[in-house]
C-alpha positions in Angstrom: 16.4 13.9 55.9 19.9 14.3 55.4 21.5 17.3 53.0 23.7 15.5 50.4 27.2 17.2 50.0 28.6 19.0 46.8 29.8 15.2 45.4 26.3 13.9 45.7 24.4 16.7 44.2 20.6 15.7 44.3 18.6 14.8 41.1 15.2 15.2 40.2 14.8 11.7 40.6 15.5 11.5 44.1 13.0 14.4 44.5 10.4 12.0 42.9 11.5 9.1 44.8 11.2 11.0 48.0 8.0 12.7 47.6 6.4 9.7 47.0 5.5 11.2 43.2 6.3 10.0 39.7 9.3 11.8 37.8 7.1 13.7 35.8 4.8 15.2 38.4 8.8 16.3 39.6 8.9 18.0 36.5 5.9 19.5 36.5 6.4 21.2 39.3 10.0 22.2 38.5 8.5 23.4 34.9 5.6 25.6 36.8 3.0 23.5 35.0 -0.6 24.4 36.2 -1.6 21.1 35.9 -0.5 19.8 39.8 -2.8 19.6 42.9 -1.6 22.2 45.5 -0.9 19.9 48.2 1.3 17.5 45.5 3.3 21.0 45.1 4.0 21.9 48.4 4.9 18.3 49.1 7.2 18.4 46.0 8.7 21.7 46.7 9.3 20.7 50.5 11.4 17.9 49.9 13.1 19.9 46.8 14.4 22.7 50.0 14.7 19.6 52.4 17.7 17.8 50.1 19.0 20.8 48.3 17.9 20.8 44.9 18.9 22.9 42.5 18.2 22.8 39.0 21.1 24.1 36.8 20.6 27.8 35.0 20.2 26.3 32.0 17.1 24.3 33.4 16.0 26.8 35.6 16.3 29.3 32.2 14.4 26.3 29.9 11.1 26.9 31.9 10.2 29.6 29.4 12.5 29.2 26.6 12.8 25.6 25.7 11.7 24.5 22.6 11.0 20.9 20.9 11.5 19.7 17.5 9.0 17.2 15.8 10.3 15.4 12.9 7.7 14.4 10.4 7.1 14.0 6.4 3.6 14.0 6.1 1.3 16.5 7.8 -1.7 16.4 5.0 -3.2 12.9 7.0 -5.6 12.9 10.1 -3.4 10.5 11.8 -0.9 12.8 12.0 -2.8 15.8 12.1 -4.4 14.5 15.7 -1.4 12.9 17.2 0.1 16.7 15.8 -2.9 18.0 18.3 -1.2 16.5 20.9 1.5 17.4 20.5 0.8 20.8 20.6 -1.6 20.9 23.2 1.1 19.4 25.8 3.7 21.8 24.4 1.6 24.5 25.0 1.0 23.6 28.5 4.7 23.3 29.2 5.6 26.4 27.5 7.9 25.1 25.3 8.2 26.3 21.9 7.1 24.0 19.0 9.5 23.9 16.2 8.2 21.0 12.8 11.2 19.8 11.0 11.5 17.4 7.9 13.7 14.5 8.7 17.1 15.7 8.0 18.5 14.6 4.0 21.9 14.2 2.9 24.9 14.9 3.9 23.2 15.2 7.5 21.6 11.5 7.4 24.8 9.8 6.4 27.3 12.5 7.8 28.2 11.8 11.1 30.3 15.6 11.2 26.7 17.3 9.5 24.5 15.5 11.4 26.6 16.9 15.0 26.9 20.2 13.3 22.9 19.6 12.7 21.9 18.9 16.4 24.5 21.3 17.7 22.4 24.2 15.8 19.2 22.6 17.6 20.4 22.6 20.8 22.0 26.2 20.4 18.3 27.5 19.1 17.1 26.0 22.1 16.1 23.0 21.4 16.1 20.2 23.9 14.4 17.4 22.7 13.6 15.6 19.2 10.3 13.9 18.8 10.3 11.8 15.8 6.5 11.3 14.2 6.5 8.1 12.3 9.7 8.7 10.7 13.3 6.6 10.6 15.6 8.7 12.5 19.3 8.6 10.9 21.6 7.0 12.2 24.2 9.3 12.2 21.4 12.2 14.0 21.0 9.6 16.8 24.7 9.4 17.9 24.8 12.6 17.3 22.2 13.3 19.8 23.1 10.5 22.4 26.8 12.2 22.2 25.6 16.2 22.9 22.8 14.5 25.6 19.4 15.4 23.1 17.1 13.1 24.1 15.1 11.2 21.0 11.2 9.8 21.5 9.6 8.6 18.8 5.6 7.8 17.9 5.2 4.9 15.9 8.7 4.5 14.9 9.2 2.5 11.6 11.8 -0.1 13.3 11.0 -0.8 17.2 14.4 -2.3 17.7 15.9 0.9 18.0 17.4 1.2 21.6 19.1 3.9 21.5 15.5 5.9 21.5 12.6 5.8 23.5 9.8 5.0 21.7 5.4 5.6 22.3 3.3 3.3 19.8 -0.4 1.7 20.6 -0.7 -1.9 20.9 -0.9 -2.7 17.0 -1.2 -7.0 17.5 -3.3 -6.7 19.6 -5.7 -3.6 17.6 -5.6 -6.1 14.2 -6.8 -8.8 16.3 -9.4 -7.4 17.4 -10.9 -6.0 14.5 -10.3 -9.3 12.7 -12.1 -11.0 15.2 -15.0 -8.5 15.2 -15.9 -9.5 12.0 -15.2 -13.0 12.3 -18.2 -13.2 15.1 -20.9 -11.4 12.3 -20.4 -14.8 10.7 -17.2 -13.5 8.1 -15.0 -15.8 6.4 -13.5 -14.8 4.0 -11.8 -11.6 5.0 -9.3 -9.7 3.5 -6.4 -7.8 4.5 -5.4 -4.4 2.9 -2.1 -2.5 5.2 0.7 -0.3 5.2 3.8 -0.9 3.6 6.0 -4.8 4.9 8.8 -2.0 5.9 6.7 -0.1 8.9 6.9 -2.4 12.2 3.0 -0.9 13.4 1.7 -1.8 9.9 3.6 -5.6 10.5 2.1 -5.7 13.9 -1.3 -5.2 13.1 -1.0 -7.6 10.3 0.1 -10.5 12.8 -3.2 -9.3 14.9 -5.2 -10.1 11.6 -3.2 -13.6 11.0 -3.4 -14.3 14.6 -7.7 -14.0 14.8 -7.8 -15.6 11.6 -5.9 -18.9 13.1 -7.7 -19.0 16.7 -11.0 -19.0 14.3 -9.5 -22.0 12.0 -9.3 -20.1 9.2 -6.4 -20.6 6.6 -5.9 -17.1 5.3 -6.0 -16.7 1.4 -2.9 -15.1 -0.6 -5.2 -13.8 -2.9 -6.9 -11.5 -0.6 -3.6 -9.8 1.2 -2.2 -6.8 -0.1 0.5 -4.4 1.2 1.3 -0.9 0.1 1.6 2.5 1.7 -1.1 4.1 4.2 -2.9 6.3 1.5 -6.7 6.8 0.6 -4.9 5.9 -3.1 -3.4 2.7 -2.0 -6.9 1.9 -0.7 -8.6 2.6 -3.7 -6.4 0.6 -6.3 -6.5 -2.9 -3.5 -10.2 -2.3 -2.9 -10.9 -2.5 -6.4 -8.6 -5.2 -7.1 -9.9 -8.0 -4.2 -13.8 -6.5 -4.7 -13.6 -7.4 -8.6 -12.0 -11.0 -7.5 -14.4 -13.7 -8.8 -14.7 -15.0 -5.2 -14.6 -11.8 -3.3 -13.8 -11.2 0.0 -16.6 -10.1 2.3 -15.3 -8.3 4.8 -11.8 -5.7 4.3 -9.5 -5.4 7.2 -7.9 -2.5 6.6 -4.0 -1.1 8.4 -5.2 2.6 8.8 -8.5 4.5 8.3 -6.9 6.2 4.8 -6.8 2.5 3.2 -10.1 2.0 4.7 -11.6 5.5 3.0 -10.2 3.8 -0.4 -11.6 0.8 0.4 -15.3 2.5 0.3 -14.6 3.8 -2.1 -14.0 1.2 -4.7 -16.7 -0.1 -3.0 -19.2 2.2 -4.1 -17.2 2.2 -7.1 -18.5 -1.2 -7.6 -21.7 -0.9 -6.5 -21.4 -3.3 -3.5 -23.3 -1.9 -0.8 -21.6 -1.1 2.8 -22.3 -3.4 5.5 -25.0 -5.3 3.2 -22.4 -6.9 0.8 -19.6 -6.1 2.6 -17.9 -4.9 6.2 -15.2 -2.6 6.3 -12.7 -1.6 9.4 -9.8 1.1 9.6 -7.4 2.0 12.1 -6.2 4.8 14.2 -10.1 6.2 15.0 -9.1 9.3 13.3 -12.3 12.1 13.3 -12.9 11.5 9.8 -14.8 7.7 10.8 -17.3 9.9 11.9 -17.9 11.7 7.7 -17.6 8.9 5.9 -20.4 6.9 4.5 -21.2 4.9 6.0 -19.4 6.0 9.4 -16.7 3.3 9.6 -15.4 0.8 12.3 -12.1 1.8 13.5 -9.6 0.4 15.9 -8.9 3.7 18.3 -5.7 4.8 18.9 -5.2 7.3 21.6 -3.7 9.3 19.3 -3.6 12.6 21.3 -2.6 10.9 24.3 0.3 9.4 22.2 1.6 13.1 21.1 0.8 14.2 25.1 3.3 11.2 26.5 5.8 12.1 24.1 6.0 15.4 25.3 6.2 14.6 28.6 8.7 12.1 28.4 11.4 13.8 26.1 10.7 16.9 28.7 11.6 14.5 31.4 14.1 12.6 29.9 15.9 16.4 29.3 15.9 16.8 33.0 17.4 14.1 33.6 14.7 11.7 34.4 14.6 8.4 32.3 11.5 6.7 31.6 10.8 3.4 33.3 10.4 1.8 29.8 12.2 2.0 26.6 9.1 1.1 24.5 5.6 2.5 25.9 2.5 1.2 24.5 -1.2 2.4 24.8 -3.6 -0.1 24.8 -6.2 -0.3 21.3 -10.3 -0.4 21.8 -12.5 -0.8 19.0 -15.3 1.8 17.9 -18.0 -0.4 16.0 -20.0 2.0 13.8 -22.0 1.2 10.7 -19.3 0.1 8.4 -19.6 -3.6 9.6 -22.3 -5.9 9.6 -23.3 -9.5 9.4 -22.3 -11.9 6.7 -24.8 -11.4 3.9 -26.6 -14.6 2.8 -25.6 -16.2 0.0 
């Protein structure tokens, strides 16, 4: 295997290539992780000395002190709270530092000379990657980072167009689906949709799921029973008691997240309609609290600490040079049926 010369100095993704490994087992075992078979290290480490890697001082000094920055606005939800978990866990094992930023405000979201001064201070503290939790990255903090070489991933970013970022979401079409068609087999018709806000591409997604199973099944979806607002117990609570007090109401509630879904049981019981007798009820995300509520609800999972794991992994990589093989990476959505849905009642 032939050395390459000063001109061609050898990547970590030639390592990868050459070992027969992925790019972030490479960086694993550039990192130290504990988390690599012995053999997979020795061959790693072999073909490292075989080409003449070298990582730079700055790499070779990250092992320790590196440190990541997660973006976020909200902390007080279980969604974000176990993708958070994740996070964290993978961070840990990486031994990189966790650092939890608000998204920047003004004059550093509009301010392309603040935002540059912003990431500047984040790379000199160490920092060498941004993971953005749900949030809108400005503008101006993204060419800012793609100009000082910061990589951005973000988890369930609110516009998926982006290309300038990598970005880690679940498969949201196809999650709405199939909780809309879960119901639709215990005999429901006339279903209704509560979700996040028309301005979150996940929350869009998972609507087009629920239109989508409601057209396969020849069913023209009613107006009247679609609502739209943010992903909050609250939001729930105020639509739930809105389409339950509807004269023909709806008897089965798909719902975007499990916080709308907690609101919808409760105006529910509010009500006095009786969950799954009168009525079926589905979240999404599979957050812990499906398990406490009552009754325990049907959730779309989201692997939402394997979400907050990948991102980790891949802004690591990307910051060691090592590009992902996709620009938009998607877990795949399974249903949890628990006692929150039932069959049609009789009329």
């Amino acid at each position: 295997m032939p050395r390459r010369g000063r001109s061609e100095r050898a990547t970590l993704a030639d390592v990868a290539r050459l070992a027969g490994v992925s790019p972030t087992t490479a960086s694993k075992v550039l990192n130290g992780r504990s988390d690599v078979g012995p053999k997979t290290r020795e061959l790693v480490l072999g073909v490292m000395a075989e080409i003449g890697y070298k990582p730079t001082a700055a790499r070779h000094e990250q092992t320790r002190d590196r440190a990541l920055v997660t973006m976020l606005d909200f902390v007080e939800s279980r969604y974000a709270g176990t993708v958070l978990q994740g996070i964290l866990v993978a961070a840990t094992s990486a031994q990189a530092e966790l650092l939890l930023r608000l998204p920047p405000g003004e004059p550093i979201s509009t301010n392309h000379t603040a935002a540059r001064a912003w990431v500047e201070e984040q790379k000199a503290s160490g920092v060498v990657g941004v993971i953005a939790l749900a949030v809108a990255v400005p503008d101006a903090v993204l060419l800012s980072a793609e100009d000082l070489e910061v990589p951005v991933v973000t988890i369930d970013p609110i516009d998926t167009t982006e290309s300038r970022v990598v970005s880690i979401g679940a498969t949201n079409w196809a999650g709405g689906r199939s909780a809309t068609e879960h119901v639709i087999r215990l005999g429901h018709r006339r279903i209704a949709w509560v979700g996040g806000p028309l301005g979150s591409a996940p929350s869009v997604e998972r609507f087009h799921g629920y239109q989508a199973a409601l057209d396969s099944a020849g069913i023209t979806p009613d107006r009247t029973l679609i609502r739209h607002e943010a992903f909050s117990v609250e939001a729930g609570l105020r639509h739930g008691r809105d389409v339950l007090s509807l004269d023909e109401r709806p008897t089965a509630v798909v719902a975007g997240n499990d916080e709308i879904a907690v609101g919808v049981l409760a105006a529910a019981k509010e009500l006095h309609i009786a969950v799954p007798g009168e009525l079926s009820v589905t979240g999404f995300d599979d957050t812990p609290q499906t398990e406490w509520t009552t009754p325990r609800l049907t959730s779309v999972r989201q692997p939402l600490v394997g979400m907050g794991r990948m991102a980790v992994e891949t802004v690591l990589g990307m910051a060691d040079g090592v590009q992902p093989a996709s620009r938009h990476l998607q877990l795949a959505t399974t249903l949890s049926v628990r006692d929150s849905t039932g069959p049609v009642p009789s009329t």
